[in-house]
N, C-alpha and C positions, 0 to 999 in steps of 0.2 A: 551400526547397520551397514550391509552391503548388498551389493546385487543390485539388481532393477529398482527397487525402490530408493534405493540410495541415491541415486541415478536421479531418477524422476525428483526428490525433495531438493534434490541440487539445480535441477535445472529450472525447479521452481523459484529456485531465492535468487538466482538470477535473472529471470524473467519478473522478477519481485522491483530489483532493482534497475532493471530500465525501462519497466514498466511507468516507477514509479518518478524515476528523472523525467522520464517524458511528460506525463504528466506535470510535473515543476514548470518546466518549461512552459506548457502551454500555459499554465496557471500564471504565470511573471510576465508572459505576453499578451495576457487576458486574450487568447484568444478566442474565437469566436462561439463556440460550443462549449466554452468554460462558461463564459457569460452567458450562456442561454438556458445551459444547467441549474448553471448558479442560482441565476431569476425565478427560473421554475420550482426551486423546491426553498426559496426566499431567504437568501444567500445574500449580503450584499454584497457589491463589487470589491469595498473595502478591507472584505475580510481575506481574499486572496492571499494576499504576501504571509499571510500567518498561516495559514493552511499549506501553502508551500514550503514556508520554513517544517514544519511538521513535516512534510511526505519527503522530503531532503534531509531531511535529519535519520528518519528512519531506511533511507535508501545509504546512507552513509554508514550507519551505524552496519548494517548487512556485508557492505564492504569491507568494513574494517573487521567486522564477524569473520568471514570470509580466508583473510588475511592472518587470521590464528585465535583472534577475541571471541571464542563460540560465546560467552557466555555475553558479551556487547550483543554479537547478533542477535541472540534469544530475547533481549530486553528489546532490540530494533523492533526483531520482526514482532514481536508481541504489543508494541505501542501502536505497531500500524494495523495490526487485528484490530486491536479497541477503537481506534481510529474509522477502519473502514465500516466495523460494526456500527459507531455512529454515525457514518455514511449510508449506510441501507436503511436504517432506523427513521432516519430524515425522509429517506425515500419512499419509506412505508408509510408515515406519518400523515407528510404530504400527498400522498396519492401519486404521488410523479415514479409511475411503474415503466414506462415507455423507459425510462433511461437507468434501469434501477439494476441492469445486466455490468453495465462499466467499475459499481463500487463494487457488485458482489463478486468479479473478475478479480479485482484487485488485495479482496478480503479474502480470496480461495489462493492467489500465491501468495499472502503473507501469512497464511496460513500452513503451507507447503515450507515455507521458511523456517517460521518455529517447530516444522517437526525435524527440521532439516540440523537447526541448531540444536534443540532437545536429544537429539538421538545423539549428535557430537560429543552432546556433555555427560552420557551415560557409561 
């Protein structure tokens, strides 16, 4: 794939990836709108570090995509679909709609990613 859209799914799987390190980040320093997320769609604090390792692994996995492994990326970005898909799913569940813009943010460039990597490997 080339042109504008090329363009666009690349600058998604980037925005994928430091979307998703930030995230980690704030998730490892519990910070404070992690925790109040968290609470609200009944998250406990503990399960943190393992959710982190998941949105780090698949921010890593994009890099190394990135870096020549389309077919790494494609598995990255597709864990973190399923991933964020369980993240809106919780959010639907729960009723907790007020914040339910941040997973499907995050499920729409890893989304942009797997087309990014799929079209690589065509």
């Amino acid at each position: 794939m080339t042109g504008p859209v090329a363009g666009l799914l690349a600058a998604a799987t980037i925005a994928c990836i430091l979307a998703n390190g930030a995230i980690v980040v704030a998730d490892l320093s519990r910070a404070r709108f992690v925790l109040a997320n968290s609470a609200a769609v009944g998250l406990s604090p503990e399960a943190l570090p393992a959710l982190a390792a998941l949105k780090g692994a698949g921010a890593a996995g994009l890099v190394v995509g990135l870096l020549g492994a389309a077919t790494l990326g494609l598995v990255a970005a597709l864990g973190l679909v399923l991933f964020y898909v369980g993240a809106v799913a919780v959010h639907l569940r729960t009723g907790v709609i007020r914040t339910i813009a941040f997973p499907s943010t995050y499920l729409l460039l890893a989304l942009g990613a797997a087309l990014h990597f799929g079209a690589a490997l065509r």
